[in-house]
MARDO-665008 format. One record per residue (C-alpha): residue in three letters; x, z, y; residue number from 1. Coordinates in nm, 4 decimals, padded with zeros to 6 digits. Example, Ala and Ser with C-alpha at 12.3 -4.5 7.8 and 13.67 -1.06 7.14 Angstrom:
<rs>
{r "Ala", {01.2300, 00.7800, -00.4500}, 1}
{r "Ser", {01.3670, 00.7140, -00.1060}, 2}
</rs>
This chain:
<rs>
{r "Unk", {-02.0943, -10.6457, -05.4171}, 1}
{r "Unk", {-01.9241, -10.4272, -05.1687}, 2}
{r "Unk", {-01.7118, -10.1170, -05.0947}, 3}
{r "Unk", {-01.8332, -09.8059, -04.9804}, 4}
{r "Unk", {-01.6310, -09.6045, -04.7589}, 5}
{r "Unk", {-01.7275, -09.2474, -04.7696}, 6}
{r "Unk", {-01.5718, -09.0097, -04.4799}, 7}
{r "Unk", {-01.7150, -08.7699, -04.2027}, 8}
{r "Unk", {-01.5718, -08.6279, -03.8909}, 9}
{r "Unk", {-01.6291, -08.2818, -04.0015}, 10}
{r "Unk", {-01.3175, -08.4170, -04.2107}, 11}
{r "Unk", {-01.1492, -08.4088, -03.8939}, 12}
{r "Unk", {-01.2150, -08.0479, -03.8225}, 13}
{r "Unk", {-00.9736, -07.8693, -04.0930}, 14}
{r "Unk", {-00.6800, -07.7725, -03.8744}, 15}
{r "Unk", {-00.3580, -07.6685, -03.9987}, 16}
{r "Unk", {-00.0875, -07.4952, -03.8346}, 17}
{r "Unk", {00.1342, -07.7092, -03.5887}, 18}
{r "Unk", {00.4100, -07.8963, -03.8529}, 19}
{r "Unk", {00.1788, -07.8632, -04.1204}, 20}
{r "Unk", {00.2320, -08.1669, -04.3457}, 21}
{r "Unk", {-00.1373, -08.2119, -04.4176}, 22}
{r "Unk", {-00.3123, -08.2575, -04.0856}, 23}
{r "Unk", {-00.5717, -08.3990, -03.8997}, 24}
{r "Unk", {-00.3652, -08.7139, -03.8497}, 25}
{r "Unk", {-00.3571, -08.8238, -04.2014}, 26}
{r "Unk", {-00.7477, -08.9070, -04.2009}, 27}
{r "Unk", {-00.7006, -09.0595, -03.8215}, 28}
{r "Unk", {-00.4366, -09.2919, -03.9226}, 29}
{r "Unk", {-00.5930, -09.3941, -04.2806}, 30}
{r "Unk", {-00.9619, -09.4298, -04.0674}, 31}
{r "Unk", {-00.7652, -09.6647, -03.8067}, 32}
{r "Unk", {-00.6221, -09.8785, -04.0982}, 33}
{r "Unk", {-00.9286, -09.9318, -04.2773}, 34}
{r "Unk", {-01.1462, -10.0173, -03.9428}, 35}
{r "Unk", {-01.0774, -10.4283, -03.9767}, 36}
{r "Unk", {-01.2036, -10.3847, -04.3058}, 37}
{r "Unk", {-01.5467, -10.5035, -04.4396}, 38}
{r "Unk", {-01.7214, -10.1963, -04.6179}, 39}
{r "Unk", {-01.9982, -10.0307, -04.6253}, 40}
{r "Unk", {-01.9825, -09.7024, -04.4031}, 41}
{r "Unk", {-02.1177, -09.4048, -04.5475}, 42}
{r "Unk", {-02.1294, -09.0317, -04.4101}, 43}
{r "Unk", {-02.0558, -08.8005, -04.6377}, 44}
{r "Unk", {-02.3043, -08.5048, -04.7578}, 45}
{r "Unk", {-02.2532, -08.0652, -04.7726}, 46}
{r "Unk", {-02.2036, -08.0354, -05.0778}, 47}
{r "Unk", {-02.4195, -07.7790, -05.2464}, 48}
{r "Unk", {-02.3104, -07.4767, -05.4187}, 49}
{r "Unk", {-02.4752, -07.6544, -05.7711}, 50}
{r "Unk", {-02.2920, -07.9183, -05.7446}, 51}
{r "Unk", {-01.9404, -07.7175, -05.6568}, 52}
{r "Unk", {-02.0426, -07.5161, -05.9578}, 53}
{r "Unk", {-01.9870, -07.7809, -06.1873}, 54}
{r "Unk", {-01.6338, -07.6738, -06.1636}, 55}
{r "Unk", {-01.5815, -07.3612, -05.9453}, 56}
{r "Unk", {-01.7801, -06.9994, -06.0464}, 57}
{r "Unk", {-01.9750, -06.8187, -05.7889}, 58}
{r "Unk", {-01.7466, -06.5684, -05.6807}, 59}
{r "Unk", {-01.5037, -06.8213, -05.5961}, 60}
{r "Unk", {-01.7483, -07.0189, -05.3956}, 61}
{r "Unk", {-01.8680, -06.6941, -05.2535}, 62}
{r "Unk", {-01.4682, -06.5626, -05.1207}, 63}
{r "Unk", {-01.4410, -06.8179, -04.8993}, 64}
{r "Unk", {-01.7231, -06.7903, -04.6516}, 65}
{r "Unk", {-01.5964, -06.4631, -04.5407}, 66}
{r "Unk", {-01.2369, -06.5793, -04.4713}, 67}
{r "Unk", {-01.3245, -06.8472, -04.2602}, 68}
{r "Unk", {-01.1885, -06.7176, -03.8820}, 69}
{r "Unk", {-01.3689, -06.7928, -03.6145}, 70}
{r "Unk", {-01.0268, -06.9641, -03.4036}, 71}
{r "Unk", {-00.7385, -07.0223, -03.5592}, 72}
{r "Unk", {-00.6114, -07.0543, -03.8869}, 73}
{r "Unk", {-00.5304, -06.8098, -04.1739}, 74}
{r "Unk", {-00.3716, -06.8541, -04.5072}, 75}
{r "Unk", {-00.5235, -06.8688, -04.8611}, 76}
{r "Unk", {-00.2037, -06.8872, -05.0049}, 77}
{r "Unk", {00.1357, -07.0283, -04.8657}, 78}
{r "Unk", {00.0486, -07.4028, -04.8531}, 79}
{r "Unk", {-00.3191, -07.3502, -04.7969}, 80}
{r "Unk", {-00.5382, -07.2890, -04.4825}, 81}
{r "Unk", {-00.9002, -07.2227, -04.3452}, 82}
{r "Unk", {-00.9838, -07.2379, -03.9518}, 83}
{r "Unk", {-01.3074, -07.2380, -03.8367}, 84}
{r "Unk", {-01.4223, -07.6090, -03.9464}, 85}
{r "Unk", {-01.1800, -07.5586, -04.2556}, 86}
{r "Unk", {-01.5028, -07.5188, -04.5061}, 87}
{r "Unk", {-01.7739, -07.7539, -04.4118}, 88}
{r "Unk", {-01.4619, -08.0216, -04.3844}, 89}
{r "Unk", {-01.4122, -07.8879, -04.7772}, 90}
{r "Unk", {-01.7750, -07.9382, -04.8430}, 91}
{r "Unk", {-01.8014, -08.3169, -04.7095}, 92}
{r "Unk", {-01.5123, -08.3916, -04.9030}, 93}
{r "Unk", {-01.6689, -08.2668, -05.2338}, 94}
{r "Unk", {-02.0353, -08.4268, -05.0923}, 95}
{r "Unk", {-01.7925, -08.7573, -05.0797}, 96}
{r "Unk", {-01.7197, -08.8099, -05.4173}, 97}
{r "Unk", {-02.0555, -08.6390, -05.5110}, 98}
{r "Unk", {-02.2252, -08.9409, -05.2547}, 99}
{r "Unk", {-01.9612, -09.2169, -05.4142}, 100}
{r "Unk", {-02.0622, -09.1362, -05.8098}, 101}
{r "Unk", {-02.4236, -09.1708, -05.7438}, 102}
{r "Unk", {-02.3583, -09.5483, -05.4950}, 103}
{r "Unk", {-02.1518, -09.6648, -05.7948}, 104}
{r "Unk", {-02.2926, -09.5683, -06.0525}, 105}
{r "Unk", {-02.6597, -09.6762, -05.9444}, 106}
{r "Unk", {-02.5168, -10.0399, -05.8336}, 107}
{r "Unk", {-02.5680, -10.0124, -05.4822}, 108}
{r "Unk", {-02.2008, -10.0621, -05.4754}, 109}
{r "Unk", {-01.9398, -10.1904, -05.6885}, 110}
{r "Unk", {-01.6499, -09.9360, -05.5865}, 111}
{r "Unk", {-01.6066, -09.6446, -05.3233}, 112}
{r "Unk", {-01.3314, -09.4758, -05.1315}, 113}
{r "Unk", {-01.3566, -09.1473, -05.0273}, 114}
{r "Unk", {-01.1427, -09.1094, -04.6821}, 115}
{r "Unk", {-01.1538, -08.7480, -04.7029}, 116}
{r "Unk", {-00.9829, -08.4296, -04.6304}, 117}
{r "Unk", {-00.8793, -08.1461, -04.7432}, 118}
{r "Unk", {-00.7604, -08.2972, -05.0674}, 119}
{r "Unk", {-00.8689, -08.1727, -05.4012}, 120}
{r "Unk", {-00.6508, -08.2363, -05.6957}, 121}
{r "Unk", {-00.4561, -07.8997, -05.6735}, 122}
{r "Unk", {-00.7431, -07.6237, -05.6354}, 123}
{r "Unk", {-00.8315, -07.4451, -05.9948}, 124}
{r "Unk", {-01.0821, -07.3052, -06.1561}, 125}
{r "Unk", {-01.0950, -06.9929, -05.8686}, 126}
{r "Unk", {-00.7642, -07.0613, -05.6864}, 127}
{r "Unk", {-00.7013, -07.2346, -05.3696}, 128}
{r "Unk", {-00.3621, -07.3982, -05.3983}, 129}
{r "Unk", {-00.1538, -07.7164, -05.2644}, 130}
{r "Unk", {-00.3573, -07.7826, -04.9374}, 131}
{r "Unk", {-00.6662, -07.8298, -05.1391}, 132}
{r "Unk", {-01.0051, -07.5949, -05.1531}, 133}
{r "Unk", {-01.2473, -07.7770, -05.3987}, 134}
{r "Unk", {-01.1612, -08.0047, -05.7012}, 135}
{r "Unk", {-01.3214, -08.3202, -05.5944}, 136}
{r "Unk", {-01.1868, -08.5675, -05.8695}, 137}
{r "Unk", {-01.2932, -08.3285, -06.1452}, 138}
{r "Unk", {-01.6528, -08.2715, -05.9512}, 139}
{r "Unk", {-01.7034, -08.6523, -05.9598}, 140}
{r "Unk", {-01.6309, -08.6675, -06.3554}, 141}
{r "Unk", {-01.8190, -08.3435, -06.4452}, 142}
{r "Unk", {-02.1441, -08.4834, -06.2029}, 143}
{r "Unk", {-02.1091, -08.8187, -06.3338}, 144}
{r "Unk", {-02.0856, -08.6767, -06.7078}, 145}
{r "Unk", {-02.3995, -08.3715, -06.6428}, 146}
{r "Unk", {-02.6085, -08.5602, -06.3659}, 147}
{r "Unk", {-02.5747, -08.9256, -06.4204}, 148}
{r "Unk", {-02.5699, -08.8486, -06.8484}, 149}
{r "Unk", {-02.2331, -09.0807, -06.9158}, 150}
{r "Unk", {-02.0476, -09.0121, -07.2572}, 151}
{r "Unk", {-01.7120, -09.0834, -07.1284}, 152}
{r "Unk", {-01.5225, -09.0795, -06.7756}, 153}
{r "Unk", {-01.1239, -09.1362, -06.7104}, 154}
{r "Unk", {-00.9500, -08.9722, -06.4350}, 155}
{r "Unk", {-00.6335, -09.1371, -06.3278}, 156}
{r "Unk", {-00.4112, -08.9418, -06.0632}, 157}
{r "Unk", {-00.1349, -09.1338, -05.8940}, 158}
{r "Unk", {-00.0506, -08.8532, -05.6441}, 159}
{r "Unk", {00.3687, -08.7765, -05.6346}, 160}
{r "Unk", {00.2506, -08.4139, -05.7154}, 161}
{r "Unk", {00.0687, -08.2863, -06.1030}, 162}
{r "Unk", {-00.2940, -08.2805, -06.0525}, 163}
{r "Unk", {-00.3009, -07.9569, -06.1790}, 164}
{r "Unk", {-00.5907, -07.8635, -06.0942}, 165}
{r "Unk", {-00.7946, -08.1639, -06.2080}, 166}
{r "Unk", {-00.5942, -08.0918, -06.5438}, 167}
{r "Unk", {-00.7431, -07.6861, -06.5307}, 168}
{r "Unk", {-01.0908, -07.8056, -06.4158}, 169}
{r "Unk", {-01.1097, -08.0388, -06.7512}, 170}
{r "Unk", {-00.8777, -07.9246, -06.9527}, 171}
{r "Unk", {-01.1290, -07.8123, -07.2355}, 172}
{r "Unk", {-01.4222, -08.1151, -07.1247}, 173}
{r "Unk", {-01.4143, -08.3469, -07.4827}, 174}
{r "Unk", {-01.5724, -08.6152, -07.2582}, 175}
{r "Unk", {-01.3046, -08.6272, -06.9609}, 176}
{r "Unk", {-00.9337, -08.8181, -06.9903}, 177}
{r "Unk", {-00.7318, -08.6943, -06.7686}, 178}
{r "Unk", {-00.3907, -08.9392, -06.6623}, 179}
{r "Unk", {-00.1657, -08.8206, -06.4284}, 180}
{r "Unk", {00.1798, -08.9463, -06.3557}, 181}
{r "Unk", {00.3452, -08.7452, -06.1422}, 182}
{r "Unk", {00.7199, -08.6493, -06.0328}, 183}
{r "Unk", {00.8894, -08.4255, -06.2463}, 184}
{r "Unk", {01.0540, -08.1833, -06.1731}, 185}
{r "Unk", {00.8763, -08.1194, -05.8383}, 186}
{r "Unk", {00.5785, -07.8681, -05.7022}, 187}
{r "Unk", {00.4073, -07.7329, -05.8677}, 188}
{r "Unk", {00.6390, -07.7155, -06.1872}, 189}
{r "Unk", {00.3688, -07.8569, -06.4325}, 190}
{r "Unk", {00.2567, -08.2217, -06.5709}, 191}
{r "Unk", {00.5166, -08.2323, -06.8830}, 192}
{r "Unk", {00.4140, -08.4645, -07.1654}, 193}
{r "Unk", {00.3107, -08.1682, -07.3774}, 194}
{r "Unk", {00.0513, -08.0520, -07.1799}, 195}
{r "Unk", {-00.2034, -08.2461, -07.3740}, 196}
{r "Unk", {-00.5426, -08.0463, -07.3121}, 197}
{r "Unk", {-00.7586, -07.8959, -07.5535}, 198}
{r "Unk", {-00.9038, -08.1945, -07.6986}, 199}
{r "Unk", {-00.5998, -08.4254, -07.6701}, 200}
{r "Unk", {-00.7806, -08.5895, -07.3315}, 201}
{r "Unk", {-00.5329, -08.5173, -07.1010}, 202}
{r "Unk", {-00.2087, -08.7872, -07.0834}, 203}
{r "Unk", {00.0826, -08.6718, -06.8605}, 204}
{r "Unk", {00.3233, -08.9356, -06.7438}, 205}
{r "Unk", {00.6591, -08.7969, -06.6012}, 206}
{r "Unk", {00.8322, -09.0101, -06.3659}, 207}
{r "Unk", {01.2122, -08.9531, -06.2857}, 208}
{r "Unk", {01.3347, -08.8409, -05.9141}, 209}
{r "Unk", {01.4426, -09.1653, -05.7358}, 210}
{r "Unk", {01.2678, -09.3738, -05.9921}, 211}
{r "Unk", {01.1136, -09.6861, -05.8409}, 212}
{r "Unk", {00.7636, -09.9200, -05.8492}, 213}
{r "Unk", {00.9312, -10.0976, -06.1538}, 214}
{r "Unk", {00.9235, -09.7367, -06.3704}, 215}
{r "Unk", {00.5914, -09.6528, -06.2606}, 216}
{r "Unk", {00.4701, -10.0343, -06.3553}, 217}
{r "Unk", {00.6367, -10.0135, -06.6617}, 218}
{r "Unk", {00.4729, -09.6346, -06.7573}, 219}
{r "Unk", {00.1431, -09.7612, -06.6858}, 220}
{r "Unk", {00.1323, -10.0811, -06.8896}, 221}
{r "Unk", {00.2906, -09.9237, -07.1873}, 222}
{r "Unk", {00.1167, -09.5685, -07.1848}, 223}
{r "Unk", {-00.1856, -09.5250, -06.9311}, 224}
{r "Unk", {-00.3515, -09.8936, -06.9575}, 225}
{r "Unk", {-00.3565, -09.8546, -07.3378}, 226}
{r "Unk", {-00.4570, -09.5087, -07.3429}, 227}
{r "Unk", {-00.7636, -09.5594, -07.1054}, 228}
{r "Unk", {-00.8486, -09.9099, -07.3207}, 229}
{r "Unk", {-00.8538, -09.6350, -07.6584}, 230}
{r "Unk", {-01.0846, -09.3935, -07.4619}, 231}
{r "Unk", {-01.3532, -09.6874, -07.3440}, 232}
{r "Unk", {-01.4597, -09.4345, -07.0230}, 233}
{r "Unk", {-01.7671, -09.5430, -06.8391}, 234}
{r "Unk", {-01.6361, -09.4725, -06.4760}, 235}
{r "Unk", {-01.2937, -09.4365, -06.3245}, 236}
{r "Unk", {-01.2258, -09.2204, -06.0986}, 237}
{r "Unk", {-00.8734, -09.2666, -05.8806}, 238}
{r "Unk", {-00.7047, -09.0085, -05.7153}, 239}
{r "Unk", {-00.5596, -09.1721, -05.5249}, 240}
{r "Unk", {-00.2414, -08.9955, -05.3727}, 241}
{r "Unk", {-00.0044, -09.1992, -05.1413}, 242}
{r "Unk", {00.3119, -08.9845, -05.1737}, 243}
{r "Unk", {00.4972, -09.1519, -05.3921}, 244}
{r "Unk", {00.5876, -09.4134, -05.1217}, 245}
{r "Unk", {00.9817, -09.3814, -05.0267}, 246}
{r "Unk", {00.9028, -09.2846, -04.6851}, 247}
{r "Unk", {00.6867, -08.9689, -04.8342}, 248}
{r "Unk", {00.9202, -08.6718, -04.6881}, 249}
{r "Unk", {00.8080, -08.4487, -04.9780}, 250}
{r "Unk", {00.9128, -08.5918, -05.2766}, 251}
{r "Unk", {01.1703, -08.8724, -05.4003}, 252}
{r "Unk", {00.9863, -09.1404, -05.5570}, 253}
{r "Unk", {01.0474, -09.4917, -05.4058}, 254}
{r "Unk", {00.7180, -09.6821, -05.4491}, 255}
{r "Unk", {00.6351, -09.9730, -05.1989}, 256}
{r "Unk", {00.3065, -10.0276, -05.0355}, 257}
{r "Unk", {00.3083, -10.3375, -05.2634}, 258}
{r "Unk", {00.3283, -10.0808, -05.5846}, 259}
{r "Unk", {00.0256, -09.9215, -05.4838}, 260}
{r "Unk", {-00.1514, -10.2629, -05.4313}, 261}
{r "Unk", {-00.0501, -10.3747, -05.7928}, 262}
{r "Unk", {-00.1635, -10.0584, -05.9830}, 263}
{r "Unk", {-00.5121, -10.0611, -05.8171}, 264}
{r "Unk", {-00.5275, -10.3926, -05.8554}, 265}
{r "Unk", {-00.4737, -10.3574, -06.2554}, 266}
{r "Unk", {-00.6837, -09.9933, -06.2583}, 267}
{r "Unk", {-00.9805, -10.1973, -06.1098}, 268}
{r "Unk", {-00.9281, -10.5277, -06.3608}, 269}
{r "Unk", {-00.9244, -10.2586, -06.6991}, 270}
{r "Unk", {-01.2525, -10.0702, -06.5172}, 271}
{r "Unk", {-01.3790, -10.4688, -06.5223}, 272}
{r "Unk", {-01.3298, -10.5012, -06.8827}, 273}
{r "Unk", {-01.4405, -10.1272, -06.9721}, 274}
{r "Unk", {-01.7042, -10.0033, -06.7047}, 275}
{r "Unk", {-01.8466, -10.3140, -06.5176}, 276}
{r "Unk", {-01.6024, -10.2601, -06.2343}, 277}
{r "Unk", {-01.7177, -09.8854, -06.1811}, 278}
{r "Unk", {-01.4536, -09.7193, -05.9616}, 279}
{r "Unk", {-01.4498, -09.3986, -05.7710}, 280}
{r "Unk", {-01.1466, -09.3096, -05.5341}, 281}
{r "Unk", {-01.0758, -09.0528, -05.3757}, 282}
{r "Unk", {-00.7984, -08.9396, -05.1292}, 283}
{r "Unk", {-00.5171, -08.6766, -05.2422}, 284}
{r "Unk", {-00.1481, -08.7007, -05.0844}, 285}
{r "Unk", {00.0505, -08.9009, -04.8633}, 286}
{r "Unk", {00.2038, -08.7542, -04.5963}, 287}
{r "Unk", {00.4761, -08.9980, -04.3774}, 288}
{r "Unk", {00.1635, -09.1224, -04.1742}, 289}
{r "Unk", {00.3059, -09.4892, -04.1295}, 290}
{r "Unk", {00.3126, -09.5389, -04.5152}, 291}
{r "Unk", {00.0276, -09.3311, -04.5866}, 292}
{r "Unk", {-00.2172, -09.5967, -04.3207}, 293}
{r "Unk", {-00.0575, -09.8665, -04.5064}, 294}
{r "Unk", {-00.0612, -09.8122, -04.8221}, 295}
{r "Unk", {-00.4338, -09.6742, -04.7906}, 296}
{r "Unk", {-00.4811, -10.0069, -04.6675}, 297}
{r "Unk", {-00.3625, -10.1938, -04.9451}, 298}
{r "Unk", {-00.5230, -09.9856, -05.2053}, 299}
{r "Unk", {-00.8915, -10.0102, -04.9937}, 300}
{r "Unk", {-00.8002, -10.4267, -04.9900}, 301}
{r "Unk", {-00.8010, -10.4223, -05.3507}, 302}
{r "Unk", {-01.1347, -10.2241, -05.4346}, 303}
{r "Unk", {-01.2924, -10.4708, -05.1508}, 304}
{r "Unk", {-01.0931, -10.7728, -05.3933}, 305}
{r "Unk", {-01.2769, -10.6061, -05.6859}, 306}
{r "Unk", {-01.6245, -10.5228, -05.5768}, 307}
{r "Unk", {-01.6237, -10.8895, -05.4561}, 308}
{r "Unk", {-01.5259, -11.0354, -05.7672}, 309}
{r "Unk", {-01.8530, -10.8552, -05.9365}, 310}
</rs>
């Protein structure tokens, strides 16, 4: 089978103030690095407001619309920004994971990447926050649990930052595990071990400042890959977060491009033996753009490895 990449240039249209770490380069220089590639190109839907309910309330949906400027940019909060393409670019990238559950799930795929922007994994329940608007990851598990009718979906988010708000979104959803390993300390202050959700389904791995590809490989085989084994999901969804990479200028992890390689490459053998290979990924951090392109790269070469193999 084959990959799906899911992206649109309405991705392209979010513009953040000059210096801003999350800009329209990212998605240029990850869409460059994936064009040798063989996958199946795929532009991504609006999301609709049912679907963005599955994890956001009206009101919240509603607010936005009316701060959207019509040129230039103004701030949601001190890290977050609309401009005038700032929403529908929001939209697509919920529409992308919304688009990538439904290919995977229904076999016309075996995997999908999401190449989108703004990311998701920070925004809670009715609060913009870290660079992101919508929750995508946590949209793709609650549409793949409500929609599609699974019992069971894993999250796993690799990003240098907490997904904290993938951890709000399904903190109290029985049929969600949540794993995030994450930095700590760093922004935004959460992702202890204690924080365990309200139905024990959410598994935060700290990782030590200036810890290395060796710690992260070890954390994973001892607590994630056995943990996700235990919960038997029936898709997993990546977010997929390319910060961690020494080069990343916001945080002091020192992953290599080959790190990111070997932990999709194990994510995607476990969703083999669990979920027939059923993998969802979607883009969160990464923001040196060098190591961002090519570690993007080497995570996309591995779902292609995978989907093949089906």
């Amino acid at each position: 089978m084959t990959t799906a990449l899911i992206t649109h240039p309405d991705c392209l249209k979010h513009v953040t103030p000059e210096g801003h770490p999350e800009q329209v380069a990212r998605l240029e220089y990850v869409l460059e690095a994936l064009t040798p590639l063989d996958l199946l190109r795929i532009e991504a839907p609006l999301a609709s407001d049912a679907d963005l309910l599955r994890v956001h309330p009206q009101d919240y949906i509603d607010m936005l619309g009316p701060r959207v400027p019509e040129e230039g940019q103004i701030a949601l909060d001190e890290d977050t920004w609309l401009s005038p393409g700032s929403l529908d670019a929001a939209r697509r990238a919920a529409g992308a994971v919304v688009r990538a559950v439904d290919m995977v799930l229904s076999g016309e795929v075996g995997n999908a990447f999401a190449a989108i922007r703004p990311p998701g994994h920070h925004a809670e329940t009715a609060k913009p926050m870290g660079f992101c608007i919508f929750g995508n990851a946590a949209l793709a598990a609650k549409y793949a649990l409500d929609h599609h009718g699974l019992s069971r979906v894993a999250v796993v988010d690799f990003d240098v930052h907490h997904g904290n708000g993938t951890q709000d979104l399904l903190w109290n959803e029985p049929r969600a595990l949540v794993v995030t390993s994450q930095q700590v300390p760093l922004w935004p202050g959460t992702g202890e071990a204690s924080e365990r959700g309200a139905h024990d389904n959410i598994l935060n791995v700290p990782l030590p400042p200036e810890s290395d590809g060796a710690v992260m490989r070890s954390a994973y085989s001892d607590e994630v890959f056995p943990r996700l084994k235990a919960f038997q999901p029936e898709l997993i969804i990546l977010s997929a977060g390319f910060d961690c990479h020494r080069d990343d200028p916001l945080a002091n992890l020192n992953w290599a491009t080959e790190d990111y390689a070997w932990l999709t490459a194990e994510l995607c053998k476990l969703a083999d033996e669990l979920c027939g290979g059923s993998v969802v990924s979607t883009l969160e951090g990464g923001y040196d753009l060098k190591a961002l392109a090519a570690s993007a790269k080497a995570h996309v070469e591995e779902l292609v490895r995978a989907a093949s193999d089906d």
